[in-house]
Wavefront OBJ file of the C-alpha trace (Angstrom):
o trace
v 22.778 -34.409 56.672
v 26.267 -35.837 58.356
v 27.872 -38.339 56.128
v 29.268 -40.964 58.633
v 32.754 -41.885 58.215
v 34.492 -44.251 56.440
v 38.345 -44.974 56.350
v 38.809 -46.570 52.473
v 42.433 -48.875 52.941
v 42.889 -49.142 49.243
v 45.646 -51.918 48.188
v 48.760 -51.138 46.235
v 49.456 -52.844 43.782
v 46.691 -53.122 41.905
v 45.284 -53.316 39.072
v 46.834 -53.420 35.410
v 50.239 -55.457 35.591
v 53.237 -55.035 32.622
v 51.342 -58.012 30.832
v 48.432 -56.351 30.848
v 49.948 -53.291 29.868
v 51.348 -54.786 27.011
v 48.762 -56.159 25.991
v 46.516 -53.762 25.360
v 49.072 -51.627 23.542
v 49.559 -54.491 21.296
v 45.417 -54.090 20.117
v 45.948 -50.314 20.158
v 49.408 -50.166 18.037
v 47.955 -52.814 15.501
v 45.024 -50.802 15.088
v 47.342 -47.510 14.191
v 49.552 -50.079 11.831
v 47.182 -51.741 10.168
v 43.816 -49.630 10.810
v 40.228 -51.312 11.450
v 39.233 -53.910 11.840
v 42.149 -56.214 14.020
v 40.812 -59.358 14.911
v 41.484 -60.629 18.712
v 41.174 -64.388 19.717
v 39.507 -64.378 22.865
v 39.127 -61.391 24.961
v 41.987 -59.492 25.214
v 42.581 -59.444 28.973
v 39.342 -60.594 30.815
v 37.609 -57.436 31.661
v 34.734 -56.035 30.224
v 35.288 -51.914 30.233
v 38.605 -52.671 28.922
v 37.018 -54.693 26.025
v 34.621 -52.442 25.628
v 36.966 -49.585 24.704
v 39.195 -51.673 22.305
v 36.188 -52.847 20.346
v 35.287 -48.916 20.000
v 38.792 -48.172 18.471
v 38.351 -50.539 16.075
v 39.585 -54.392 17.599
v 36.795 -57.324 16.639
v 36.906 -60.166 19.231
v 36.150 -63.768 18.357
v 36.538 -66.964 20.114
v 38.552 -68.973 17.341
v 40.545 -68.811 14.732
v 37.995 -69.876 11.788
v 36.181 -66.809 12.546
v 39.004 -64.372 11.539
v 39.247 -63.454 7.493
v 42.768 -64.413 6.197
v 43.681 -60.710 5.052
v 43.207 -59.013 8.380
v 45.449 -59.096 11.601
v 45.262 -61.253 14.374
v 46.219 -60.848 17.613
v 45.986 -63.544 20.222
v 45.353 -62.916 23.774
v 47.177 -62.345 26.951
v 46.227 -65.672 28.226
v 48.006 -67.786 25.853
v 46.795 -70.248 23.060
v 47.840 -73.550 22.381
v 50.576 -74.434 19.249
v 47.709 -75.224 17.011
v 46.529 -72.110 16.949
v 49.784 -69.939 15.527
v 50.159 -73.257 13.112
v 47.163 -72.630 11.396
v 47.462 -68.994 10.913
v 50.680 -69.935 9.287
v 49.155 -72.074 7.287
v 46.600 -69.202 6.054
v 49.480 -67.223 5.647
v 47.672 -64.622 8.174
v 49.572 -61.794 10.111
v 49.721 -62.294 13.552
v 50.747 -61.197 17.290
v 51.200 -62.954 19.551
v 50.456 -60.524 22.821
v 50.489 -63.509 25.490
v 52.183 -62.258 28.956
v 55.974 -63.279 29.020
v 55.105 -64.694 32.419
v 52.981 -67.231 30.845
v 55.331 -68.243 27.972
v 58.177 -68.349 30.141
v 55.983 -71.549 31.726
v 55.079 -72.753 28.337
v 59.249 -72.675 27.544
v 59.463 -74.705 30.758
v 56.783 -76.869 30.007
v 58.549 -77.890 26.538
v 61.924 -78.048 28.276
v 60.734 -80.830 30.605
v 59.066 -82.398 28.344
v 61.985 -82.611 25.543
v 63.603 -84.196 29.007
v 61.455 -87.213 28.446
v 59.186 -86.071 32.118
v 55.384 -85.835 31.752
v 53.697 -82.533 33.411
v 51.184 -81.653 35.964
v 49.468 -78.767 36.208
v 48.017 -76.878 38.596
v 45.251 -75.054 36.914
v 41.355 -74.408 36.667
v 40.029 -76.471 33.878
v 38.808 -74.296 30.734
v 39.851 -71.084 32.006
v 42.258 -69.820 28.426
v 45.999 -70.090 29.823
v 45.425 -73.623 31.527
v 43.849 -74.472 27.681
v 46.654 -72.752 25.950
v 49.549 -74.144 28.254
v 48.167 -77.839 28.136
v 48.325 -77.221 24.497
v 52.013 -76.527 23.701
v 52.587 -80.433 24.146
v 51.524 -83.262 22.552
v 47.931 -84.726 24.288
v 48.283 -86.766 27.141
v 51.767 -85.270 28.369
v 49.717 -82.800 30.586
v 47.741 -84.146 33.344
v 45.233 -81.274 35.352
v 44.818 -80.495 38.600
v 42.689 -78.233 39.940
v 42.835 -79.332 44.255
v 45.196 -80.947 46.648
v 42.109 -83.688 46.536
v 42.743 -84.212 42.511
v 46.630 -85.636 43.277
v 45.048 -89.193 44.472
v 43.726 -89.875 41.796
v 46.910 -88.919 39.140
v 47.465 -91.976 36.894
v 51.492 -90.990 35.754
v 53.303 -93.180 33.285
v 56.348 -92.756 35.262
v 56.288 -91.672 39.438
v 59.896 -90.844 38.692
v 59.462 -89.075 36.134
v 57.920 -85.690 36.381
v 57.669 -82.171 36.955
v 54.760 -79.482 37.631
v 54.213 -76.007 36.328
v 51.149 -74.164 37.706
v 48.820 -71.174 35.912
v 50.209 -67.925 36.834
v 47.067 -66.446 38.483
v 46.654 -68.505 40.981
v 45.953 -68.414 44.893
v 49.076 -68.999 46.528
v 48.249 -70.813 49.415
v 46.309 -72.874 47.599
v 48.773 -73.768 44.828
v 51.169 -74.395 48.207
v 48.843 -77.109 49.647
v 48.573 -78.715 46.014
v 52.613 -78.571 45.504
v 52.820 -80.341 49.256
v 50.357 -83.055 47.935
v 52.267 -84.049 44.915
v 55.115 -83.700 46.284
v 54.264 -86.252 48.828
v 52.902 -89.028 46.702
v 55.496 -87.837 44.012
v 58.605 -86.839 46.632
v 60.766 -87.195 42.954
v 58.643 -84.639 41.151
v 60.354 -81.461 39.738
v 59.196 -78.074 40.923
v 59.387 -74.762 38.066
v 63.008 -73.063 38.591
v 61.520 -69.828 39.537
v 57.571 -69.687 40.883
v 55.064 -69.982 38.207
v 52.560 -67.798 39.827
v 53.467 -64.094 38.665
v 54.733 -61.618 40.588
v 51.387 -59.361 39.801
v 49.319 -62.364 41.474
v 51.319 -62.725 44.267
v 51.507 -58.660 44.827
v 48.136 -58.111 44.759
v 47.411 -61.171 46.969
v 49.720 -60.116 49.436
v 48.188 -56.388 49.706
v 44.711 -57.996 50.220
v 45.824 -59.643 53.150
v 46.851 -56.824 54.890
v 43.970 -54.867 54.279
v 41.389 -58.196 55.063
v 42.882 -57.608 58.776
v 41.723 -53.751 59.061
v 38.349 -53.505 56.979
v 35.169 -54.174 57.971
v 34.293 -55.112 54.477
v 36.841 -56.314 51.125
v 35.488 -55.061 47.566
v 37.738 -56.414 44.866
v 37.137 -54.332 41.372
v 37.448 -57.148 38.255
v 35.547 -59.033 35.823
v 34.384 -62.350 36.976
v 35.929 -64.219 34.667
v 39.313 -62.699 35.815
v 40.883 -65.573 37.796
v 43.334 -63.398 39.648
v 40.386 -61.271 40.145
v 38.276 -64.286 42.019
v 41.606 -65.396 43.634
v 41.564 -61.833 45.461
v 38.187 -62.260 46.343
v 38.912 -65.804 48.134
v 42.291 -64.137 49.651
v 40.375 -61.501 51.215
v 37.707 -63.917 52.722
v 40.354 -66.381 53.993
v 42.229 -63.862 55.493
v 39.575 -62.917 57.641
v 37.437 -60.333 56.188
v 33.811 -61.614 56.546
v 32.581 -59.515 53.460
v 34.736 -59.797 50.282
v 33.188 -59.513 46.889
v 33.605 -58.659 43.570
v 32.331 -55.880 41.889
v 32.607 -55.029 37.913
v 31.453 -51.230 38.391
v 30.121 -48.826 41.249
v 26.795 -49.738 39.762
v 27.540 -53.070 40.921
v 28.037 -52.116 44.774
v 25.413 -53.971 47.138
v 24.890 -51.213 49.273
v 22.511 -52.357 52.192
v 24.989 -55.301 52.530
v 27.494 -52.864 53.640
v 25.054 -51.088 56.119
v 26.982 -49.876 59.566
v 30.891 -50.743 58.074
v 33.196 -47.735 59.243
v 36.024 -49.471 57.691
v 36.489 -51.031 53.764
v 39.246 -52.154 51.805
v 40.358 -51.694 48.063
v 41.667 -53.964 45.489
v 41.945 -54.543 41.689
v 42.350 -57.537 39.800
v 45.441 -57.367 37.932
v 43.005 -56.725 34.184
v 40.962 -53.539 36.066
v 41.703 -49.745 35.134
v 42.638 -47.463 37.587
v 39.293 -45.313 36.712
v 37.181 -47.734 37.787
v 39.143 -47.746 41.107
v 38.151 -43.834 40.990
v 34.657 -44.713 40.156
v 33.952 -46.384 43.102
v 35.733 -44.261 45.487
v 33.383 -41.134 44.171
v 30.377 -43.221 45.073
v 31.555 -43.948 48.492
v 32.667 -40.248 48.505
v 28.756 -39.230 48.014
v 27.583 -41.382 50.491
v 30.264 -41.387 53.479
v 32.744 -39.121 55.092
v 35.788 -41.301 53.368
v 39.321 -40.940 54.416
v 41.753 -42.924 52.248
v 44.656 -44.668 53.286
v 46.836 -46.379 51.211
v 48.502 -49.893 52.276
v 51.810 -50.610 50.006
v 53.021 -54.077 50.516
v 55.029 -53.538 47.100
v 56.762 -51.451 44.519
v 56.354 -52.447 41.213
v 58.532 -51.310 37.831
v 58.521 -54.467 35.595
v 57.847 -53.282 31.983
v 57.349 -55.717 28.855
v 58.178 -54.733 25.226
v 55.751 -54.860 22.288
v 56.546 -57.696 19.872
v 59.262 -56.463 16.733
v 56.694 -56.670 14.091
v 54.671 -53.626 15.959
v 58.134 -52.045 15.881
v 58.659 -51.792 12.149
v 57.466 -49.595 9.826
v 54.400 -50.851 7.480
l 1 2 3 4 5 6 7 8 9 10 11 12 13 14 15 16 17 18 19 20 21 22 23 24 25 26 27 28 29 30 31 32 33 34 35 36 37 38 39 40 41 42 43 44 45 46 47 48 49 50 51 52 53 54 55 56 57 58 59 60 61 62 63 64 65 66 67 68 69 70 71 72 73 74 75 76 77 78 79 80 81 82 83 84 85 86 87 88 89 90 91 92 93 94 95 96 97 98 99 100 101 102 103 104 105 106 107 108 109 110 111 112 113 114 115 116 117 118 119 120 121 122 123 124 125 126 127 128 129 130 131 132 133 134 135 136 137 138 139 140 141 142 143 144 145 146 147 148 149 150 151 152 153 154 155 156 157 158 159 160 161 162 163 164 165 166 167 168 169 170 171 172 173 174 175 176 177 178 179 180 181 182 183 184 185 186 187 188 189 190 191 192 193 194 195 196 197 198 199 200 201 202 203 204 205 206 207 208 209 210 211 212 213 214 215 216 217 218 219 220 221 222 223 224 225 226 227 228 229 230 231 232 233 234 235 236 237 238 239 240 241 242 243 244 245 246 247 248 249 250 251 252 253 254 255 256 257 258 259 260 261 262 263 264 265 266 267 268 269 270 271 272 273 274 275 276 277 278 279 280 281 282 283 284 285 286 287 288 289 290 291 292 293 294 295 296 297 298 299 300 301 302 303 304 305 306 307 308 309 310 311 312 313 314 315 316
């Protein structure tokens, strides 16, 4: 039987970014320094198969501190964690790495900078998700004030209107984060914008490619974990950009395929925490069901690399 034909536009970039890069080497080079078990607070980077792999090599993953034994490593996620959390394994005189994404300190660095400037912060995050939590934390409570939409900036109540600044989570849709910036900026028109964009150059890379494929495809899949926020943020790009069909899918399993009944045309993506085999893994299923031709659409090249922290670096 005739396979009918499909033309795949996969994105590039996608997937894994340097942070994510990093991090995962930081799990996997603490495991050959120390051996089993590492302790990780939180989950690594959010995605599931990438989790999954760690915690067969030997990494343990709990959700705070207290659940972590004071003799064995810790390693603290990509996301970020707030100052009370390095503090107190100090305190237990634990060893620890700290494997959050030098995009995300960098606007932790900024966030204490203003601050020590006597300005109180907004920022533009989603409430609960680990590297608004983590961010928030590095200052005192009350010196960061959340929000989430442009709607949120009415109702702000700032100790000072002429005194502040805004920092944003790096995984963020941009034209979203845009419309928020224009709202404070209008009821705040002194308010002081980040030096260089928060948002990450991963984020903005992958958003970027998503639009140009959203135009051509009759259909968007996005491969990421659901927790992944620049993962979701693709999925919304890819929608608002004009593609009627974008969704997320964790596997091939995962693929709805009567929903995609009659497409000749899909596009590609990966959140910035999904593998490049699980790009493969869903290409081979379309492969046994359609006629697929690939094309690749490269909106960007990308060669940032991140070093491990020093105390991976040194001998045991």
């Amino acid at each position: 039987m005739t396979k009918p034909p499909l033309t795949l536009y996969l994105a590039a970039p996608r997937g894994f970014c340097a942070g994510v890069v990093r991090a995962i080497k930081i799990v996997e080079q603490a495991i050959d320094k120390w051996g089993a078990p590492v302790y990780v607070r939180h989950e690594i980077v959010h995605n599931k198969f990438v989790v999954d792999g760690l915690r067969e090599k030997g990494a343990v993953f709990v959700e705070e501190l207290d659940e972590c034994p004071d003799d064995r490593p810790v390693i603290f996620s990509a996301h970020g964690v707030p100052k009370s959390v390095p503090n107190a394994a100090q305190t237990r005189n634990m060893t620890y790495v700290d494997a959050t994404c030098p995009l995300v300190s960098k606007v932790h660095i900024e966030a204490e900078r203003h601050n020590e400037n006597g300005l109180q912060m907004v920022m533009i995050g989603h409430e609960g998700h680990p590297e608004t939590v983590g961010t928030m934390g590095q200052l005192p409570a009350g010196e960061v004030l959340l929000v989430e939409t442009a709607g949120d900036v009415a109702n702000l109540d700032v100790r000072d209107q002429n005194k502040l600044a805004y920092i944003t989570q790096t995984t963020l849709s941009i034209d979203d984060t845009a419309e928020i910036v224009a709202a404070l900026k209008d009821r705040f028109p002194a308010i002081i914008g980040p030096h260089k964009e928060d948002i990450c150059y991963a984020t903005t890379n992958r958003q970027e490619a998503v639009k140009e494929i959203a135009a051509k495809s009759d259909a968007i899949l996005v491969i990421g974990a659901p927790n992944s926020s620049n993962t979701r943020r693709l999925v919304e790009v890819g929608a608002a950009a004009g593609c009627e069909y974008s969704q997320l899918v964790q596997r091939a399993k995962d693929i709805d395929w009567r929903a995609l009944e009659g497409i000749t045309s899909l596009g590609l993506a990966a959140g910035a925490s999904a593998p490049e085999v699980l790009v493969d893994e869903v290409i081979d299923a379309f492969r046994a069901r359609y006629d697929v031709t690939v094309e690749l659409v490269e909106t960007a090249k990308e060669h940032v690399e991140f070093k491990v922290p020093r105390i991976l670096r040194e001998a045991v």
